[in-house]
C-alpha positions as CSV (number, residue, x, y, z in Angstrom):
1,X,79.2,98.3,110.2
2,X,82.8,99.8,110.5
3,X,85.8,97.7,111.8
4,X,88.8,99.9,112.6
5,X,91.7,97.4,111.5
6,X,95.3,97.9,112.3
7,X,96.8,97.8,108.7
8,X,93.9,98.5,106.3
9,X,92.4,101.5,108.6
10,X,88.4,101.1,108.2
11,X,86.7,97.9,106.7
12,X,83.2,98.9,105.8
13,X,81.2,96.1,105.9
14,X,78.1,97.3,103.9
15,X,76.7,93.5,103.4
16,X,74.0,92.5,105.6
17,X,74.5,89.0,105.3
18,X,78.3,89.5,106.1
19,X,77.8,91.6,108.9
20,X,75.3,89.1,110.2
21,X,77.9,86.1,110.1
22,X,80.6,88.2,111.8
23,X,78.5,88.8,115.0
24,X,77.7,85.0,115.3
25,X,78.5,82.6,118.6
26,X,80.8,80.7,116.0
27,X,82.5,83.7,114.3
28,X,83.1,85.4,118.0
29,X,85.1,82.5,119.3
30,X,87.6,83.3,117.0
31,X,88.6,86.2,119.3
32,X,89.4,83.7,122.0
33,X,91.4,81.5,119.2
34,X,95.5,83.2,119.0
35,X,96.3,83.2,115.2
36,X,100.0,82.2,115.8
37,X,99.0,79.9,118.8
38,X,101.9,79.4,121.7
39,X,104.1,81.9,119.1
40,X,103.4,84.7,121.5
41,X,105.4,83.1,124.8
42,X,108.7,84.0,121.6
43,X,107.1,86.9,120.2
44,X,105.4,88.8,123.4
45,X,103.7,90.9,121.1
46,X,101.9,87.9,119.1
47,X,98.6,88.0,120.8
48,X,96.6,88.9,117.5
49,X,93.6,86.5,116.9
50,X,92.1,84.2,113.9
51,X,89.1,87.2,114.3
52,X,91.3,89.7,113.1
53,X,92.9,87.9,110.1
54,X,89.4,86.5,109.0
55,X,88.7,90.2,108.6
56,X,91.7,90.8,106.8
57,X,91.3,88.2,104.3
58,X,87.8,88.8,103.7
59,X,88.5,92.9,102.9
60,X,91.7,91.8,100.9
61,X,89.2,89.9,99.0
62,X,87.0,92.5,98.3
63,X,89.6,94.6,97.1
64,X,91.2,91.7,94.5
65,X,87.6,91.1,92.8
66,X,87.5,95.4,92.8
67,X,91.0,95.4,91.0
68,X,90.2,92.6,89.2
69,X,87.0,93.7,87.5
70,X,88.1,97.4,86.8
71,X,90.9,96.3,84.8
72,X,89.2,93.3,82.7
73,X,86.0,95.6,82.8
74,X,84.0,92.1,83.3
75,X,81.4,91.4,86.1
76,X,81.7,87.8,88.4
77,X,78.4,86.2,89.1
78,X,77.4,88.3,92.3
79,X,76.5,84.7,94.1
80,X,80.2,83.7,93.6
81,X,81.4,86.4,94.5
82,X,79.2,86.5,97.8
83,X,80.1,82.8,98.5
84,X,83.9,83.9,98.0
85,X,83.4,86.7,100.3
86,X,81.6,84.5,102.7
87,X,84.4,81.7,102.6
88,X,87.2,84.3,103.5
89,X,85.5,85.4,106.2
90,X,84.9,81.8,107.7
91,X,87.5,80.2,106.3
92,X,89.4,79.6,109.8
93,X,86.1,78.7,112.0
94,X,87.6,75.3,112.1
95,X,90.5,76.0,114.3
96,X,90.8,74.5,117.7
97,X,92.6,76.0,120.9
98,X,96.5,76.6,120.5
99,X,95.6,76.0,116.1
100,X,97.9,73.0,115.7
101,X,98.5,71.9,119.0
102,X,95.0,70.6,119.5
103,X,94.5,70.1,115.6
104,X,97.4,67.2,115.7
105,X,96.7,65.4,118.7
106,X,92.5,65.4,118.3
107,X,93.7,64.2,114.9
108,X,91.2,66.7,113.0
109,X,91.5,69.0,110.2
110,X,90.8,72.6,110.0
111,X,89.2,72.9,107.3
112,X,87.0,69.7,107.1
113,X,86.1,71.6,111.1
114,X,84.9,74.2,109.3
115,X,82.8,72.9,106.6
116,X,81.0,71.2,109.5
117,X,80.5,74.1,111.6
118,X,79.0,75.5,108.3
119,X,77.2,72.7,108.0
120,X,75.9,71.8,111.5
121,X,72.1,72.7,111.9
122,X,72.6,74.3,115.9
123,X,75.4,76.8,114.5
124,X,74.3,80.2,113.9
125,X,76.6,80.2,110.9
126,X,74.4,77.6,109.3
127,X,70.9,79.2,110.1
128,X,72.1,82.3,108.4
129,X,73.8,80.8,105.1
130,X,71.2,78.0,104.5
131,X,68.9,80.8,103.6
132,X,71.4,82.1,101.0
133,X,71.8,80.9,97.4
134,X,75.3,80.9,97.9
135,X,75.1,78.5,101.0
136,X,77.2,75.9,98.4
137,X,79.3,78.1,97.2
138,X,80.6,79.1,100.2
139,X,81.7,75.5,101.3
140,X,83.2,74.5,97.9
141,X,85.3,77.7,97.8
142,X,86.6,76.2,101.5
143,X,87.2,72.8,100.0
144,X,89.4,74.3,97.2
145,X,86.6,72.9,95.1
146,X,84.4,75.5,93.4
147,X,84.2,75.6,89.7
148,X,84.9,79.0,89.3
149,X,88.7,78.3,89.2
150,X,89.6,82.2,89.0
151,X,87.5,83.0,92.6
152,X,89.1,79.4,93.9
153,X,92.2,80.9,93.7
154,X,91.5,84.2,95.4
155,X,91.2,82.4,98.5
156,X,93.0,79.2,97.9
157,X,96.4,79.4,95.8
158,X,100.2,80.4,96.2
159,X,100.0,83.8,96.1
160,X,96.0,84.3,97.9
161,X,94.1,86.8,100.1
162,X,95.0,84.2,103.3
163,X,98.7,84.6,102.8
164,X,99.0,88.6,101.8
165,X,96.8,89.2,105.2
166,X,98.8,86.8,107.7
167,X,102.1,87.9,106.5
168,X,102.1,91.6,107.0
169,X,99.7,90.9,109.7
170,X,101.8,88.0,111.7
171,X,104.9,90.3,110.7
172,X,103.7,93.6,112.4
173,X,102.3,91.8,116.1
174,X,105.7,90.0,116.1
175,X,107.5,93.1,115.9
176,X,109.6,91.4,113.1
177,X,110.3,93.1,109.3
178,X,110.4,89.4,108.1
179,X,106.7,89.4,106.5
180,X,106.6,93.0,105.1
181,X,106.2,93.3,101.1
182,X,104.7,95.7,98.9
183,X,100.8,94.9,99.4
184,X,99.7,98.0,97.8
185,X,102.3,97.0,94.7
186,X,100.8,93.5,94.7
187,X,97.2,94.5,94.0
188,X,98.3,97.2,90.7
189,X,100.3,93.9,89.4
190,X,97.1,91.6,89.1
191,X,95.3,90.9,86.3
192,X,93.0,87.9,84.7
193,X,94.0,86.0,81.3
194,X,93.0,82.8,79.9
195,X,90.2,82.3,83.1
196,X,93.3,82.9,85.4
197,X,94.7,85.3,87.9
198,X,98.1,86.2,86.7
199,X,100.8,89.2,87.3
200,X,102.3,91.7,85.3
201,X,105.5,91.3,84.3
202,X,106.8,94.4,85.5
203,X,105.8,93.3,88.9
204,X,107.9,90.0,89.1
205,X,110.1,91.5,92.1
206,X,107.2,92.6,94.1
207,X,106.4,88.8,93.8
208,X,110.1,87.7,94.4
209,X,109.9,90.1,98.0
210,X,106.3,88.1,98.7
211,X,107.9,84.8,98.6
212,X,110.9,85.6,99.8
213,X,108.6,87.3,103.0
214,X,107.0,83.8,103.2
215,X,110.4,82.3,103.4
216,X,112.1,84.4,106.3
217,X,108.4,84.4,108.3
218,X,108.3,80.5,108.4
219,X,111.9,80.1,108.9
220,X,112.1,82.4,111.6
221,X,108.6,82.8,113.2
222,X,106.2,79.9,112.3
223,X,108.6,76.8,112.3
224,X,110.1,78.6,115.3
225,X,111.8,75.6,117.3
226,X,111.4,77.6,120.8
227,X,107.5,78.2,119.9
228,X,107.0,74.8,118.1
229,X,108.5,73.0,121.4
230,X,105.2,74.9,123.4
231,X,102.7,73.4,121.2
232,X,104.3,70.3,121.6
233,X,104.2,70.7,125.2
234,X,100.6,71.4,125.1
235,X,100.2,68.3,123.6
236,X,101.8,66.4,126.0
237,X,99.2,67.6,128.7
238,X,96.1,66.5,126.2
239,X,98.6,63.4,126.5
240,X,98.8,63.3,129.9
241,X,94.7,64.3,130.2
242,X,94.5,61.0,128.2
243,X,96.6,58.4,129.9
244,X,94.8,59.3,133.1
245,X,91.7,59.2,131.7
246,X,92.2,55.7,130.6
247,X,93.6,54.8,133.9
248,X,90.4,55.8,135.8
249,X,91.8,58.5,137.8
250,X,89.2,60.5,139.0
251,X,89.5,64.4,138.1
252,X,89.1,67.1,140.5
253,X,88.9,69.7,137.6
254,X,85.9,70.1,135.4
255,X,87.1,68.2,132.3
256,X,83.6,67.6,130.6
257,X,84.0,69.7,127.4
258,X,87.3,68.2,127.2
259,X,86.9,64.8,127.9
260,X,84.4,64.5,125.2
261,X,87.2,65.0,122.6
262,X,88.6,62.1,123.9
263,X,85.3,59.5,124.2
264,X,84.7,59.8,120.5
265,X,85.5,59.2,117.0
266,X,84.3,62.3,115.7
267,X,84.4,65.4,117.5
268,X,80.6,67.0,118.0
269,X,80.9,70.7,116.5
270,X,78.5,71.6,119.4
271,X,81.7,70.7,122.1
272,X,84.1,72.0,119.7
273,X,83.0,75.5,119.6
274,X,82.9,75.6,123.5
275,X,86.5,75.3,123.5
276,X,88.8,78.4,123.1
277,X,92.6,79.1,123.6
278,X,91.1,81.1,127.1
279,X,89.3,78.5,128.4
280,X,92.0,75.7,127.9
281,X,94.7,77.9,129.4
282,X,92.2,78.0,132.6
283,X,91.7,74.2,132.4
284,X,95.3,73.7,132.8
285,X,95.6,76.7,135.1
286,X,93.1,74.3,137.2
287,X,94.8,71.0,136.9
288,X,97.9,72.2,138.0
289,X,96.4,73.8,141.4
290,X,94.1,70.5,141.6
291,X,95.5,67.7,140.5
292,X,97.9,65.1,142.1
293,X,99.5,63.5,139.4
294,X,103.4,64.8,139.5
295,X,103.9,64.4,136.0
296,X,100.6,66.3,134.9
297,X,101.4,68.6,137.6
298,X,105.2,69.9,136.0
299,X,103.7,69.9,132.3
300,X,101.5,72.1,133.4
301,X,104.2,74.5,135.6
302,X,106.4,74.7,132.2
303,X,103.6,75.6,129.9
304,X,102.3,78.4,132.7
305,X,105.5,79.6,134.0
306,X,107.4,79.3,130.5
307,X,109.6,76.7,132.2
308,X,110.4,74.8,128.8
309,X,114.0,73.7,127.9
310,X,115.4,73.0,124.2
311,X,118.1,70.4,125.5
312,X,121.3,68.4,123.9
313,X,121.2,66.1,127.2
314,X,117.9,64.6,128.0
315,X,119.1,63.3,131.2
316,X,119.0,66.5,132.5
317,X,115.4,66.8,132.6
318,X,112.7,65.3,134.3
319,X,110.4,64.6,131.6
320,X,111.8,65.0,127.7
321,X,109.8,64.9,124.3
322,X,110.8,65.3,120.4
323,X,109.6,67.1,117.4
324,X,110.2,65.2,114.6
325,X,112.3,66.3,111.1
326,X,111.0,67.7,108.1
327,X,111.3,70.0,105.3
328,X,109.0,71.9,103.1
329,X,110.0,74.1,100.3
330,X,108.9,77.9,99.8
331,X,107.7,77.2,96.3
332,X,107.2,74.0,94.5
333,X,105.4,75.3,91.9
334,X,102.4,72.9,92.0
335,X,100.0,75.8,92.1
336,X,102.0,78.0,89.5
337,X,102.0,81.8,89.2
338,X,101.7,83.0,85.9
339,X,103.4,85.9,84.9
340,X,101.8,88.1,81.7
341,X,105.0,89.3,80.0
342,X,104.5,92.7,77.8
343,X,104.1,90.6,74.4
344,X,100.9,89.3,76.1
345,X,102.3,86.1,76.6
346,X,101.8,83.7,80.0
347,X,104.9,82.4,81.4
348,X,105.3,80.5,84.9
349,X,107.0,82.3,87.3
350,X,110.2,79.8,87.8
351,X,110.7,79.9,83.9
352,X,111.0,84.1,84.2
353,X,113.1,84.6,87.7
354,X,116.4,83.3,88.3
355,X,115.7,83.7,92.4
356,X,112.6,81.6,92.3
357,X,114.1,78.8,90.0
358,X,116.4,78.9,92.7
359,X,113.5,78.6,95.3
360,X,112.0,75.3,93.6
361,X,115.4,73.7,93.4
362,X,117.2,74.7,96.4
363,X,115.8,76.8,99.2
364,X,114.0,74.8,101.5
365,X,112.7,75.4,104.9
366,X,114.1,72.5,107.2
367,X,112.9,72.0,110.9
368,X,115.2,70.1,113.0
369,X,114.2,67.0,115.6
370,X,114.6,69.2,118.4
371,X,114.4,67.4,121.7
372,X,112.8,69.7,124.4
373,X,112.1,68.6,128.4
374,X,111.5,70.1,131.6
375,X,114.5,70.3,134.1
376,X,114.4,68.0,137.1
């Protein structure tokens, strides 16, 4: 199996196993899931999906273990390294429609989704791992949890396969320069020491550009308050969905999938994967041309006619809800990088660079409590 990718060119996927998982039911949906959720109705261009970045991470993965074991000239455990492979490639089955949107109001988590997918004895995923001796492996490398520490972090750590891909990825459908860093440059500066990925000192700006990248793309495209106020808005239609639900009102639109996120404690991974960004853009597409309840009825306009307002008066709209205010830093240094200076020594990465000292400290990433509302 080839797959012609937009940044890496072809991804030969010369893994049976792999190339099994990747035409799955479960693995498929991901085309139908928007890797930067409501971003696009900002960035036109951002219509790139979770399918296309699971690819990416999984090939970037590939390459690190190459790099990796050419310069240390040691060998991983081929399971590991086929449960690592596996993970990156299945590592976002857990997403719901719109990412976050659904994720915070259905009150589930991502990753814990996809473990059960994994898990779940009607997913195609499951009947093809189970029959691998790497079936565990796979879903402790998800849960940050293997004890292969090195592999953990190829997937799982500040500077991991996830990141590199949805940076320059994200970056180049946004039509932005924010996310662009030396990728190429990246992969000659890694190496292993003490049971540890680490980077070269000579590569310490290359590093500097990939955080700094991170920085400007969360900032400017990911905490964007325009594109964080549509996710909210999509929450207020689940919202709405649910108030109404509660009150009895009898829906004219199929809501059946839907509904049963509501009616339960735990949501069943069989509904779950039925559920796409498509088909809850139609579902909304139908309530708005069906329904009679007015306030379900403009939710639904703004969201499909990009009607939504970022306001300083909310008495000039209709209907007004609020993001709340927080602040997350760029580095914190809780997963550190190491940097191999020339002696051989290991030295974190804030202890050897002035600019991310500074980034621990000082340069956070603040979103404001923007109110947003729909004109009356």
């Amino acid at each position: 199996m080839v797959i012609r990718d937009v940044l890496y060119g072809d991804i030969n996927i010369d893994d049976e196993v792999i190339e099994m998982l990747i035409r799955t039911k479960e693995m498929q949906r991901l085309r139908g899931i928007k890797q930067l959720g409501l971003t696009y109705m900002i960035f036109p261009g951002a219509e790139h999906s979770r399918y296309t970045h699971s690819i990416g991470v999984y090939y970037l993965a590939t390459q690190i273990v190459e790099v990796l074991e050419k310069k240390s000239g040691m060998k991983f455990d081929e399971q590991e390294k086929k449960g690592l492979f596996a993970a990156c490639l299945l590592h976002d089955l857990g997403h719901g429609p719109y990412s976050h949107a659904s994720e915070y109001f259905f009150a589930y988590d991502h990753e814990q989704m996809t473990v059960e997918i994994i898990m779940n004895k009607y997913t195609q995923i499951h009947n093809i791992l189970s029959e691998q001796r790497y079936y565990q492996d796979v879903i402790d490398f998800i849960k940050k949890e293997h004890s292969n520490k090195l592999l953990n972090s190829i997937l799982s750590s500040s500077i991991d396969a996830d990141r590199m891909d949805y940076l320059v990825r994200d970056s180049y459908y946004c039509g932005v320069s924010y996310g662009k860093f030396d990728l190429q440059r990246l992969l000659k500066i890694i190496d292993i020491a003490d049971d540890k990925i680490v980077f070269l000192e000579k590569g310490i700006h290359t590093i500097e550009d990939f955080l700094l990248s991170r920085y400007h793309m969360f900032n400017q495209v990911y905490l964007n308050d325009k594109s964080s106020g549509y996710e909210l808005l999509v929450s207020e239609i689940l919202k709405r969905i649910s108030e109404l639900n509660d009150e009895n009102y009898k829906f004219k639109t199929d809501l059946a999938v839907l509904l049963n996120f509501y009616d339960t404690d735990e949501i069943d991974v069989r509904d779950f994967v039925e559920l796409d960004d498509m088909r809850l853009y139609h579902i909304i597409a139908e309530l708005r041309n069906n329904e009679s309840d007015p306030k379900l009825f403009a939710l639904c306009s703004a969201l499909l006619d990009h009607e939504l307002l970022g306001i300083d008066n909310p008495e000039e709209c209709k209907y007004t809800w609020k993001m709340s205010k927080y602040t997350k830093k760029v580095y914190d240094g809780r997963e550190p990088v190491y940097i191999k200076m020339k002696n051989g020594e290991l030295k974190k990465l804030e202890d050897v660079s002035q600019l991310v000292e500074m980034f621990k400290k000082t340069l956070k990433i603040s979103v404001p409590a923007t109110t947003y509302g729909i004109r009356k």
